[in-house]
Structures are given as structure tokens and as C-alpha cells.
C-alpha positions in Angstrom: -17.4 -2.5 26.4 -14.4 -4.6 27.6 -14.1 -7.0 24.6 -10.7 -9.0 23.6 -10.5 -6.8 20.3 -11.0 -3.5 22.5 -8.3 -4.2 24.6 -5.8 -5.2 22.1 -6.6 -1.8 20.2 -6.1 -0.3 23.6 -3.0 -1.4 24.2 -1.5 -0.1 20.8 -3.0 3.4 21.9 -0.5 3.4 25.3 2.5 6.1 24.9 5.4 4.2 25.4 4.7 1.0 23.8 6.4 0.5 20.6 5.2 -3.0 18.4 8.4 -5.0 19.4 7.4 -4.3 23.2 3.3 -4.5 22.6 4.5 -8.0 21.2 6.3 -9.1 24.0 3.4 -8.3 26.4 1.2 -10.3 24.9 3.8 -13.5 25.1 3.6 -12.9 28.8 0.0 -11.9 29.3 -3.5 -12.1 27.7 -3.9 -8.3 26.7 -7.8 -8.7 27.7 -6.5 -9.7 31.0 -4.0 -6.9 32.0 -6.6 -4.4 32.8 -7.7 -7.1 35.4 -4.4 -8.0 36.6 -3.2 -5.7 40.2 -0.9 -3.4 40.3 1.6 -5.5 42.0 1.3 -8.1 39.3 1.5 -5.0 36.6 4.7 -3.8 38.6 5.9 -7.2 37.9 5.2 -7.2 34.0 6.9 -3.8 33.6 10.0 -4.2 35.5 11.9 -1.9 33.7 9.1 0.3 32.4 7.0 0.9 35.6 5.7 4.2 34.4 3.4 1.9 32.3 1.5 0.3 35.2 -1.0 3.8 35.5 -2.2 3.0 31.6 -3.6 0.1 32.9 -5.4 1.6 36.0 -7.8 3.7 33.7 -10.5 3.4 31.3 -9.0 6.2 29.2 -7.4 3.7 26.4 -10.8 1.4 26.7 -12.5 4.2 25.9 -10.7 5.9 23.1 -10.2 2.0 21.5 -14.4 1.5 21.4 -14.9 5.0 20.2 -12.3 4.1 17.4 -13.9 0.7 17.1 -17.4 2.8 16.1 -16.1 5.0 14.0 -14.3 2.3 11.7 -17.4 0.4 11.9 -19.4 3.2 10.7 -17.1 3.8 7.5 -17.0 0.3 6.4 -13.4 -0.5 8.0 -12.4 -3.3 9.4 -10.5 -4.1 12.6 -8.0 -7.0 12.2 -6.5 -8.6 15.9 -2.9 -10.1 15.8 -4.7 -13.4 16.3 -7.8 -13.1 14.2 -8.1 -15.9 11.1 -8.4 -12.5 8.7 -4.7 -11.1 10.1 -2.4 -12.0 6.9 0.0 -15.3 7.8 2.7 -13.8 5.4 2.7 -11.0 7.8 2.0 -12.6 11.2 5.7 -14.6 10.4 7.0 -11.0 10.5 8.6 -10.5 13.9 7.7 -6.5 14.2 3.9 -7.2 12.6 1.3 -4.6 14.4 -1.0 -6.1 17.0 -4.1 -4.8 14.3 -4.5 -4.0 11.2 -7.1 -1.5 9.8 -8.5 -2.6 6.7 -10.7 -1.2 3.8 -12.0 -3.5 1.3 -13.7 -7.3 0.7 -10.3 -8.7 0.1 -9.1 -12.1 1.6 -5.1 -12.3 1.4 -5.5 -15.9 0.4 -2.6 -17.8 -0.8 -2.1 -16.1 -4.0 1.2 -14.7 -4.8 1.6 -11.1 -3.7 4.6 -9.0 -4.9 5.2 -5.8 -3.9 5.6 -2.8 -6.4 7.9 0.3 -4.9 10.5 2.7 -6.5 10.8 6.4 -6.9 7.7 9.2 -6.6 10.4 10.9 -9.5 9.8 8.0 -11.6 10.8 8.6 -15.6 9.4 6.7 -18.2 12.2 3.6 -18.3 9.9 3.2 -15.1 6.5 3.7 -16.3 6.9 1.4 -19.4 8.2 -1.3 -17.0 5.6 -1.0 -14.4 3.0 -1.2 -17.2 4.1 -4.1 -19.3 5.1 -5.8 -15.9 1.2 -5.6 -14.7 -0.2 -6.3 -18.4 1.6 -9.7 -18.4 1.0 -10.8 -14.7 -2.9 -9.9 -15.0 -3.6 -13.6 -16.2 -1.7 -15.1 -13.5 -3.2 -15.7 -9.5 -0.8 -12.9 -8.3 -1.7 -9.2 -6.0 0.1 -6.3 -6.6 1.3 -4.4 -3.1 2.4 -1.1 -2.9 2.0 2.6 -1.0 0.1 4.6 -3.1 2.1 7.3 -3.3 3.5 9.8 -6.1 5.3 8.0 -9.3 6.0 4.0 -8.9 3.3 3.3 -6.4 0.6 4.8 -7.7 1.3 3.5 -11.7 1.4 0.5 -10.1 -2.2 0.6 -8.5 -3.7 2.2 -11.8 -2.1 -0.5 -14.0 -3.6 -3.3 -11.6 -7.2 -1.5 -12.0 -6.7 -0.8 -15.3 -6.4 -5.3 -16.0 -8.4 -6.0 -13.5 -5.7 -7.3 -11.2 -6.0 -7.1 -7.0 -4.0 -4.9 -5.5 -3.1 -3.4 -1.9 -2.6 -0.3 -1.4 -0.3 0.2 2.5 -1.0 3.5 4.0 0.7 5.3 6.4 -2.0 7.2 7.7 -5.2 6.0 9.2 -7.9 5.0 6.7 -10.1 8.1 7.6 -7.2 10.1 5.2 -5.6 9.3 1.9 -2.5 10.8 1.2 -1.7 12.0 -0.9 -5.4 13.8 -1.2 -5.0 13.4 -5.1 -4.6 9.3 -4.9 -8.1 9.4 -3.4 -10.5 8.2 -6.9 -7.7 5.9 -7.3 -7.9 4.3 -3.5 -11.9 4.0 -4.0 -10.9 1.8 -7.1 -8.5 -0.4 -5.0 -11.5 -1.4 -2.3 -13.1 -2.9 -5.5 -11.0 -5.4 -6.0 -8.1 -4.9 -3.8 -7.8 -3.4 0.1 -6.6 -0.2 1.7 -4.8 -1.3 4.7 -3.0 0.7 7.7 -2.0 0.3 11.5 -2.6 3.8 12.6 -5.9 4.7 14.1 -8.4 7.3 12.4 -6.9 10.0 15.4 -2.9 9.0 14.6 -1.3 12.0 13.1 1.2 11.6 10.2 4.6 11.7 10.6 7.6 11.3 8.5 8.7 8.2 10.1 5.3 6.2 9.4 6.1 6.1 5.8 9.5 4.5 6.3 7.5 1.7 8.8 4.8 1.0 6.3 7.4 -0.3 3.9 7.8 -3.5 6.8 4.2 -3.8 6.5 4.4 -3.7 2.7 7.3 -5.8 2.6 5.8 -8.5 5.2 2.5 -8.9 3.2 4.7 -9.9 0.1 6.2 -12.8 -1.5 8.8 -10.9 -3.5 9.7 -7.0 -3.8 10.4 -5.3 -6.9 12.5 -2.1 -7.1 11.8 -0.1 -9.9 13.5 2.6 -9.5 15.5 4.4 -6.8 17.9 7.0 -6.0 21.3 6.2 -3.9 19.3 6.4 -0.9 15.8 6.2 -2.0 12.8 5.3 0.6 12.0 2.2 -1.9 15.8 0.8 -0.8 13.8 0.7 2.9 10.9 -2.0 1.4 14.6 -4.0 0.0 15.8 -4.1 3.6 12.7 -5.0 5.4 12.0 -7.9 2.6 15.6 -9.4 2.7 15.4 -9.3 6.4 12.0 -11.5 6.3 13.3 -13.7 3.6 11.4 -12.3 1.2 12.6 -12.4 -2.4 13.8 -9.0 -3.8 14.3 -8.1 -7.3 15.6 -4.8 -8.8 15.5 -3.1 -12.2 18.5 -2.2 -13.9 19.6 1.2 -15.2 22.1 2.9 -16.6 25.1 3.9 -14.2 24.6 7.2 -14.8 20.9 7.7 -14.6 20.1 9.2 -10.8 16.8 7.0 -9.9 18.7 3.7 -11.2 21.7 4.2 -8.7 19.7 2.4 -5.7 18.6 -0.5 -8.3 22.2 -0.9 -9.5 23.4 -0.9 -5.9 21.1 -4.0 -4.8 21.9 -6.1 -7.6 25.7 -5.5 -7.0 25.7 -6.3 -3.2 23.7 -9.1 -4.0 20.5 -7.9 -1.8 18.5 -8.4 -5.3 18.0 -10.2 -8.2 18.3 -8.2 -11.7 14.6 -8.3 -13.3 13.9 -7.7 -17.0 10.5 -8.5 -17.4 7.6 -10.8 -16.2 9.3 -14.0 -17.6 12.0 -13.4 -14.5 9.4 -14.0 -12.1 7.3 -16.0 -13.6 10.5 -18.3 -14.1 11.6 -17.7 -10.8 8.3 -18.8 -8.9 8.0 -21.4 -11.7 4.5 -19.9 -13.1 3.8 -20.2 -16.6 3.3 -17.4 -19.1 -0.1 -17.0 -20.4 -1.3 -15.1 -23.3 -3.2 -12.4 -22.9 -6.7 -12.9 -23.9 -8.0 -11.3 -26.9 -9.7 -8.2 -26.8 -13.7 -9.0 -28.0 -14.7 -5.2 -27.1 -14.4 -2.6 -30.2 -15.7 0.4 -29.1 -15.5 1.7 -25.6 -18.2 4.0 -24.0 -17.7 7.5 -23.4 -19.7 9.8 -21.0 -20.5 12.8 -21.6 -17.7 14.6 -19.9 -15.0 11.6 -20.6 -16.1 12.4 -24.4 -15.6 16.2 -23.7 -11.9 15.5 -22.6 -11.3 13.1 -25.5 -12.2 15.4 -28.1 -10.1 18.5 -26.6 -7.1 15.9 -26.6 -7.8 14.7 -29.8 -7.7 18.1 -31.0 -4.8 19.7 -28.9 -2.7 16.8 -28.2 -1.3 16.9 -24.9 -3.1 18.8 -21.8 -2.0 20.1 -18.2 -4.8 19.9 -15.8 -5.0 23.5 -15.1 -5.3 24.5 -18.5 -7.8 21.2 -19.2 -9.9 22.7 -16.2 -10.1 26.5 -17.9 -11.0 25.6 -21.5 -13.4 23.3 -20.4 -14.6 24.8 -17.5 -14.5 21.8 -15.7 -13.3 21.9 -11.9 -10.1 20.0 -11.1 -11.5 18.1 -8.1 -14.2 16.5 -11.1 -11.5 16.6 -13.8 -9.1 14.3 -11.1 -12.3 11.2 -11.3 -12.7 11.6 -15.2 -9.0 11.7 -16.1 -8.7 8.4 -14.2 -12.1 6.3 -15.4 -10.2 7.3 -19.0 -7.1 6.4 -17.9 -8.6 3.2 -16.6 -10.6 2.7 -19.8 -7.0 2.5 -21.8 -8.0 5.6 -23.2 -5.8 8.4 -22.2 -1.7 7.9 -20.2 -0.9 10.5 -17.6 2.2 12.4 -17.9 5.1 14.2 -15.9 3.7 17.6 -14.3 -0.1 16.5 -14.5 -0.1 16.0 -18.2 -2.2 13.8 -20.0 -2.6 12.8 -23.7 -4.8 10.0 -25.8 -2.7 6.5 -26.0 
């Protein structure tokens, strides 16, 4: 089936075609229209790139785009064109935005504030205690947490915004058929809730190092402001700082001490004046000119416990803190069912995760 949304996935499935160029075919032609077009008026489009012209004189990308096209439909993902009403506008401003997006989750990227979340998979506990007052005191306000969902920073961030109730968006750099890290996945099936998983590589794209450095654009595009949390000298979070200064975007960063390693990248930002020093949520609030709201009261005295969740409670009531592996033995509990429990109590305000795969009660 030669639809307009099966030839624009095709084209981003042609070897050769990086975004920049995919974007500057579609300023000269329709992409529905190329595998039309002859090859004399293809020769003419690829001047300097002619080996191109014999993508466009088979069915083999058609094909491969409406088998992807079933397969997203048939795991509840949506395909998002370049020019579709869905495609966020934030993002569509960005000049090396992917042609499509793949996207997992009812979420609408409205005109609610979205900052982006990033720093260090190393992150200490100066981080964590940021990162979790930060989302506590934003949860009142019309704003969407972005970030990758990996290891440390990322991750806190996503649990915090489940944890108050607050959207979030999780940027993959892998195709939506794959979380990675395989660990993060209970927590990405909590994002679609209220939130989205979103990605520009197909189900078939393999991972490689350098998607997770070109997700940050996407990251950074989708966003409103950045915040660095924390990150080494050359840290992958610095990346997200580059991309969002580039787009106008307004970046912050979290101080740190000069000597602590995973606040050198921080420090660095606010001294070349690519960031703004944060502190806390009255920085941005101020800065965006929101208002601070108090948080609501808590009405709820008692919180429900299954039967496993009450299982885990007790043992940490008992034996303080807990590594996984040892959680799994005593309680003969497998870690894969241990991974969704630990996180529906971390969710319910009732346990913290550690350093190492540690946990203990709040």
C-alpha cells in the first residue's frame, strides 16, 4: 500500500540518507511522489548522490515501511509524519527533527511546559535529593518532565514524576519494540499511563552507541528548558546542554562542589555561561514566571499493601536495608517479579532505592 505515511517511513529506511539530507528532499519534492518521479528527474534530485536514484526504483523500502507500519500497529504504537498535527511543534522548529516519530502512549504534547531532566547514570545522592524535591514541588504546576530513561538521573527522574502523578516522556534510543536498559521496563509501562515512550528508530534498527548521543537533540527539541543535574567533565548529559542552547532552549545546571567528579560538567556550564545556576523549583518557577503552589495535603492514612509488597515491607522493616539478590533468596521471590514490586512500593512512597540495587523503607 503506497500511502503518504508509507513513503515517508520509507524514505528514512534508505542507506545513505541522514535526517539533514531526508529533510532537504522533502523541501524539493513530495516524498509520496519520488517513487513516481523517472529516473532522469531522480538523477536530477540527487546530483551529487546518484547512487540514491536505484532506492527509488524498488518496492524494497515500501515494503519494509508497511510491514513496520503493521507491526507498530499491532503493539499499540503510533506512527507520527513530519507534517502530521500529532508531530510536537517544539520539535518540528528543530532544524535536524526526524521525518517520524514512533510513539507509545495517549499523550498529547500540548502547550504545557516540558523541561527536560538529564545528568549522570553515576548519580550520588546531592543528585537524588534534588531530582526528588525538584519533581515534588513542580507536580502542582502544568509542566512534563523529559528525559532518556537510562541508569541514575534519568530514570529518578521518570519514577519521581510517577510517583506525583506528573507526565513525563521518556526518549529512547532504541525502537519501541526494546527498552533499554531491560531493567527500566515496569518503569516505561508506567510512563504510557500518563506520559509517552517516544523514539525515531524502527522496531528492526539495531542499537548503536551513537543513537544515544542523537536522542539527546530529540530530548532537547521536545523541551522548553534543560536541567543538568549532574555530570562529569565530559558527561553525555553536557550533549542534551549543546543541542538545547543550539535551539534556544533555556538550560540550567546544578552546582557542585569543585572537587566532586559528576559536578565538574555542571560547574563548567554555568561558568561559560551555556547555563543558568539552579537551586531549586523557585528558579524556574521564577524564571518562566509560574507561581509556587503548595502541595496539597495528604487525606490518605494508610496505604494498601499486597500480599508480596507486604512480604518485602516486613523483611525491610526487620533487616533494614536489602540488595536484590539477597531480597530474592530469603524470600524466595524471583528478581524479574521482585523488579515490578520494588517499584509499585517505590511508587507508593513506601520504600527509596539505593546505590548497587539497594533498597530500604523511607
Amino acid at each position: 500500500m503506497k500511502t503518504a505515511l508509507n513513503r515517508l517511513l520509507a524514505l528514512t529506511f534508505i542507506p545513505g540518507l541522514g535526517t539533514a539530507t531526508q529533510r532537504k528532499i522533502t523541501r524539493i519534492a513530495e516524498p509520496e511522489e519520488l517513487w513516481d518521479f523517472s529516473e532522469k528527474e531522480l538523477k536530477e534530485i540527487f546530483r551529487k548522490k546518484k547512487e540514491l536514484v536505484a532506492a527509488f526504483q524498488t518496492d524494497k523500502y515500501l515494503e519494509m515501511a508497511e510491514e513496520e507500519i503493521e507491526r507498530c500497529s499491532k503493539n499499540g504504537i503510533e506512527i507520527i509524519g513530519f507534517n502530521s498535527e500529532s508531530y510536537p511543534e517544539k520539535l518540528k522548529d528543530c532544524m535536524d527533527s526526524p521525518l517520524v516519530l514512533f510513539k507509545k502512549g495517549n499523550y498529547n504534547f500540548d502547550r504545557k511546559l516540558h523541561i527536560g531532566l538529564v545528568g549522570t547514570r553515576q548519580m550520588t545522592s546531592y543528585g537524588r535529593e534534588f531530582i526528588e524535591k525538584l519533581i515534588e514541588d513542580l507536580s502542582v504546576q502544568n509542566i512534563a518532565v523529559v528525559s532518556g530513561l537510562a541508569f541514575g538521573c534519568d530514570v529518578t527522574a521518570h519514577r519521581m514524576s510517577i510517583k506525583f502523578d506528573q507526565p513525563n516522556v521518556a526518549v529512547l534510543a532504541t525502537g519501541l519494540n526494546r527498552i533499554s536498559p531491560a531493567a527500566h521496563a515496569p518503569v516505561a509501562e508506567k510512563i504510557i499511563q500518563n506520559g509517552a515512550l517516544i523514539s525515531e528508530y524502527p522496531s528492526f534498527h539495531n542499537p548503536e552507541s551513537m543513537n544515544f548521543v542523537l536522542r539527546n537533540r530529540i530530548i532537547a527539541g521536545l523541551c522548553d528548558a534543560v536541567i543538568v543535574v549532574e555530570s562529569a567533565e565530559r558527561g553525555g548529559a553536557l550533549f542534551t546542554a549543546a543541542y538545547a542552547n543550539s535551539y534556544n532552549r533555556e538550560v540550567f545546571a546544578l552546582p557542585g562542589r569543585v572537587s566532586d567528579k559528576f559536578s565538574l560538567g555542571c560547574n563548567q556550564l554555568i561558568q561559560t555561561n551555556q547555563a543558568y545556576m539552579i537551586r531549586n523549583s523557585a528558579d524556574l518557577l521564577d524564571y518562566f514566571n509560574l507561581r509556587s503552589r503548595p502541595k496539597p495535603r495528604q487525606t490518605e492514612l494508610f496505604i494498601e499493601l499486597d500480599k508480596d509488597e507486604q512480604k518485602i515491607y516486613d523483611h525491610l522493616k526487620k533487616n533494614g536495608r536489602q540488595q536484590i539478590d539477597a531480597l530474592s533468596v530469603e524470600l524466595k521471590m524471583p528478581v524479574f517479579q521482585l523488579n515490578t514490586t520494588l517499584l509499585n512500593l517505590e511508587l507508593k512512597g513506601v520504600i527509596r532505592p539505593l546505590a548497587g540495587k539497594f533498597f530500604e523503607l523511607e
